[in-house]
C-alpha positions in Angstrom: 1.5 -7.1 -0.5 -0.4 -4.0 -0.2 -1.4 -3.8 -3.5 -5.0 -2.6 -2.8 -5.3 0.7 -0.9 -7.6 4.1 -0.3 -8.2 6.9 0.8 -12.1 8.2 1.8 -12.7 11.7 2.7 -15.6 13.5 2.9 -15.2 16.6 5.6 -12.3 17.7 5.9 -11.1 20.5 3.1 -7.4 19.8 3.9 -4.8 17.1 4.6 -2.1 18.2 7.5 1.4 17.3 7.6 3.1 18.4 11.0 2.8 22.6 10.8 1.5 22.5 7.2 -1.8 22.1 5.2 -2.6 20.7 2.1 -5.7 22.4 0.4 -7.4 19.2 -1.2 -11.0 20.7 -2.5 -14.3 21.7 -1.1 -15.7 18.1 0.6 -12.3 16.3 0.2 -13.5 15.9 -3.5 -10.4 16.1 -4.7 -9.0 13.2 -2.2 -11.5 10.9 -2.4 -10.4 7.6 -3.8 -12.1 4.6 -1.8 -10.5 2.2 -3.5 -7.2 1.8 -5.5 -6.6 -1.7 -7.3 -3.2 -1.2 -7.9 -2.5 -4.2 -10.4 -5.1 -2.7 -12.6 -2.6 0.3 -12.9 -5.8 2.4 -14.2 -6.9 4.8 -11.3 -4.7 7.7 -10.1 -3.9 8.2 -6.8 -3.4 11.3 -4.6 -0.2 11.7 -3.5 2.0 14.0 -1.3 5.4 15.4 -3.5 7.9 17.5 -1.4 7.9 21.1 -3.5 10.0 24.3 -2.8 6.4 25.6 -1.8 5.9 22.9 0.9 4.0 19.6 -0.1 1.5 19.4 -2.7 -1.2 16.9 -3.7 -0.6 15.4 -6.9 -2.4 12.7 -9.1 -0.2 9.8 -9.7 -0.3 6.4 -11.7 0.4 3.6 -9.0 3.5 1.3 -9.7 6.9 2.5 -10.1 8.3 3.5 -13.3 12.2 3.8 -13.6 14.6 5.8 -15.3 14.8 6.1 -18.4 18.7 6.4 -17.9 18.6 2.8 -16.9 16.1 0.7 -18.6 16.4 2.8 -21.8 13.8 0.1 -23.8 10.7 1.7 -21.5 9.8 4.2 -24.4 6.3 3.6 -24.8 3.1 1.9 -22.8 3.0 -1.0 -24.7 6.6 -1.6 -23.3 5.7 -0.7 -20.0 2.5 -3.1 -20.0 5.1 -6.2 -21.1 7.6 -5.5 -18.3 5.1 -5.1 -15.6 4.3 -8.7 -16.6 7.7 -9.3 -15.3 8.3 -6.8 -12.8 6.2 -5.7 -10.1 6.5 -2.2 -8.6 3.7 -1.2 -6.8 5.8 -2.2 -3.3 9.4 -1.7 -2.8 11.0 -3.4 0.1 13.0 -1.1 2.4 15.9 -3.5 2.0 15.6 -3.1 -1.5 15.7 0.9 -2.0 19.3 1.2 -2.6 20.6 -2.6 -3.4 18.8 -5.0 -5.3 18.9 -9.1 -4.1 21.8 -9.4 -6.5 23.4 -6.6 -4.2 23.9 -4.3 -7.5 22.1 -0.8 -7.2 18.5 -0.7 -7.5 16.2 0.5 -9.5 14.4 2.5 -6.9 18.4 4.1 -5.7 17.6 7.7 -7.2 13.9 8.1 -6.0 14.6 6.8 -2.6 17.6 9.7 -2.3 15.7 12.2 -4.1 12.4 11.9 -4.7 10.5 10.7 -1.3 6.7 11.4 -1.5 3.9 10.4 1.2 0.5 8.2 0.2 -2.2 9.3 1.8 -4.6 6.4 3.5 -7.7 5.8 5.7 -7.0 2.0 5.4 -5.9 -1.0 2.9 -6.9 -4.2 2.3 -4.4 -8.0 2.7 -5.3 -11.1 2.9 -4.4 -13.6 5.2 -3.9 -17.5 3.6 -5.2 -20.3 5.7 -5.3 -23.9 5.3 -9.3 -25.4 5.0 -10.9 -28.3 5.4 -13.7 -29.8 2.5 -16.8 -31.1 3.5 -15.0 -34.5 3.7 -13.4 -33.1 6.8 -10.1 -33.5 5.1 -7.8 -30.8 4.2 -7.8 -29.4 1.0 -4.4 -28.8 -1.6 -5.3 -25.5 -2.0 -5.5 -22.9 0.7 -8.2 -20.1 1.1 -7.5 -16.3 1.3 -9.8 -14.1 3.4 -9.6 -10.7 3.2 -8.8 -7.9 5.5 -9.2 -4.2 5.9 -6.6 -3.0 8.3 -6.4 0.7 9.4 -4.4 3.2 12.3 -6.9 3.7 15.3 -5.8 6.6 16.5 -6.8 8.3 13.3 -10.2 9.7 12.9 -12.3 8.3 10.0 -11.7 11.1 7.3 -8.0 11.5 8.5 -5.4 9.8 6.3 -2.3 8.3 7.5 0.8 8.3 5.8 2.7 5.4 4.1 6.0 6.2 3.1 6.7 6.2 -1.2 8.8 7.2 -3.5 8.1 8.6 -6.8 9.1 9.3 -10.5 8.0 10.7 -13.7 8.4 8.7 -17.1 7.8 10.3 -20.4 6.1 7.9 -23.1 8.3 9.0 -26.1 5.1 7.9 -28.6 2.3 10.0 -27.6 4.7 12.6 -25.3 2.1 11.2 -22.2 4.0 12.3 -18.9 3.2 9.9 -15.8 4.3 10.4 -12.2 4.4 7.8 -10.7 4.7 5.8 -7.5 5.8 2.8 -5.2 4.8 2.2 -1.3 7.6 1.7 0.5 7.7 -1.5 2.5 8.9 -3.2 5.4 8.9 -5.9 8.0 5.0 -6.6 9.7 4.4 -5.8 13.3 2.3 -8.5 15.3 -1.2 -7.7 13.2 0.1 -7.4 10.3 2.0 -10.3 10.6 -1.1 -12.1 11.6 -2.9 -10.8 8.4 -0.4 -11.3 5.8 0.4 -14.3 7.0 2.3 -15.3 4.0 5.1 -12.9 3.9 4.7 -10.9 7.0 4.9 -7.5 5.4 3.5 -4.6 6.1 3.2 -0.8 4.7 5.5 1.8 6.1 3.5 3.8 8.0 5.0 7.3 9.6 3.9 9.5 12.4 3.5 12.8 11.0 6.9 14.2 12.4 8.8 10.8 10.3 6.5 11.8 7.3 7.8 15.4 7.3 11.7 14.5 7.5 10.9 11.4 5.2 9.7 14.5 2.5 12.0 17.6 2.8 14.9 16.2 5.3 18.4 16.3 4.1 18.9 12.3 4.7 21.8 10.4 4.2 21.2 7.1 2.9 21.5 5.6 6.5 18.8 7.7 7.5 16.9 6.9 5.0 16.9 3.7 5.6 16.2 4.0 8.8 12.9 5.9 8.2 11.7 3.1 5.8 12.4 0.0 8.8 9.4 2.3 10.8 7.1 -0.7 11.7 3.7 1.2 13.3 2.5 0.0 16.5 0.5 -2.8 16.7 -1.1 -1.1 19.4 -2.3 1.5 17.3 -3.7 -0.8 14.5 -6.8 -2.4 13.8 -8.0 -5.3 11.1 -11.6 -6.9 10.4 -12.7 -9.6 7.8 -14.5 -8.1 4.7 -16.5 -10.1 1.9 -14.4 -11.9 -0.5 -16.2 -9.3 -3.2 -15.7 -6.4 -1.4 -13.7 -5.0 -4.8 -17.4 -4.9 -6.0 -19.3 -3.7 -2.6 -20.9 -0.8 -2.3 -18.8 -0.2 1.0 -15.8 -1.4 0.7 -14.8 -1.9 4.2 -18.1 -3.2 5.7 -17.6 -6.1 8.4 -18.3 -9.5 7.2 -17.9 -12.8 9.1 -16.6 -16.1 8.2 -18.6 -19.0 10.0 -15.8 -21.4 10.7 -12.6 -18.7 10.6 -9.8 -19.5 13.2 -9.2 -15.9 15.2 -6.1 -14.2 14.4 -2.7 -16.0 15.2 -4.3 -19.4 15.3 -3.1 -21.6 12.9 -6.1 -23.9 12.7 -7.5 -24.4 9.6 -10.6 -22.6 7.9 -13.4 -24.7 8.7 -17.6 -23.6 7.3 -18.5 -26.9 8.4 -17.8 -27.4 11.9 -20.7 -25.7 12.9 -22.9 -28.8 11.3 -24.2 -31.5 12.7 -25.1 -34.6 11.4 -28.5 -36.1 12.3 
């Protein structure tokens, strides 16, 4: 889930995080990243990194990387490209920072004690699988996925949100390339989101800007820490429209687009184009 995100603006010349500022370039050029196809792993993304100087914006390759300590065989790209056939790390669970599902430590253990970042956001896209019906008026095998863009309402258009990550850096030992990169943490979906990701009923981890502040430069045990990541925003305080099934392609992104024939969210009637016909 989550694996398309961004981050759009255009008049604001810093980010804030509780007391503190984040100079990001004249415009928001240098935090302008409408959209961010993260199983492409090809576009950097800016992200938040607790310093000793307070936080600072860096430029990071989406999809977690982990130690070198512990997968030892991730020496060069090529390597990396293979096992991301195999593993995806663009999301990692909250249940899953410290233990893995075989309850032996997880990859993510040492980021998520030491190395806690915030992604920035005005909004990502999920998509939300529904049963439809073919012009037979039977159901179909396969179900259809419709888009969403879902965003935090009580932001203003060219404020981000925060999501809570966790970061790393990896060292390609063949061309001496050094990559930070990142995973969005995850964690149960509130109502909406549960609506729109319908399918596995997660959801980002979104945090307030006070969370996001401890979540960087607190002193947190692992309780805590887990804690933080199990946030689930208000639904009250989220929103979600259709987009076009192309909107990867669209010149905006996030523009509205209507299904004839879509159930409203938390129906679960099937997708129908064709009940609007009639037969003469």
């Amino acid at each position: 889930m989550c694996y398309f995100n961004g981050i759009k603006v255009s008049h604001t010349e810093y980010v804030r995080l509780k007391d503190l500022e984040v100079f990001v370039g004249k415009n928001g050029d240098g935090i302008n990243c409408d959209l961010n196809q993260g199983p492409l792993y090809n576009q950097p993304y800016p992200v938040l990194k607790a310093t000793d100087n307070g936080p600072e914006l860096k430029q990071m390759e989406w999809g977690y990387i982990p130690e070198e300590s512990k997968w030892p065989f991730l020496k060069t790209r090529e390597e990396v490209a293979k096992w991301r056939f195999m593993y995806t790390t663009l999301n990692a669970t909250c249940e899953g920072l410290f233990l893995n599902e075989k309850g032996k430590p997880s990859m993510y253990a040492g980021s998520a004690q030491y190395r806690r970042c915030l992604v920035p956001s005005t909004g990502y896209w999920e998509w939300r699988h529904l049963k439809q019906v073919g012009k037979s008026g039977k159901i179909l095998k396969d179900p259809i996925k419709i888009p969403y863009h879902v965003i935090i309402t009580d932001h203003q258009e060219d404020r981000p949100f925060y999501m809570a990550g966790i970061c790393g850096t990896w060292v390609d030992e063949q061309s001496g390339e050094v990559v930070e990169n990142f995973s969005i943490v995850t964690t149960a979906a509130n109502e909406l989101c549960a609506q729109v990701h319908n399918a596995k009923k997660r959801m980002p981890t979104i945090l307030n800007e006070a969370l996001g502040y401890e979540w960087m430069f607190g002193k947190l045990s692992k309780d805590d820490i887990m804690d933080i990541a199990k946030t689930q925003y208000s639904t009250d305080e989220m929103d979600a429209w259709t987009v076009s099934k192309g909107f990867q392609s669209a010149f905006n992104t996030r523009e509205k687009f209507e299904y004839a024939g879509l159930p409203p969210l938390g129906s679960d009637e099937p997708f129908n184009p064709y009940q609007s016909l009639s037969l003469f």
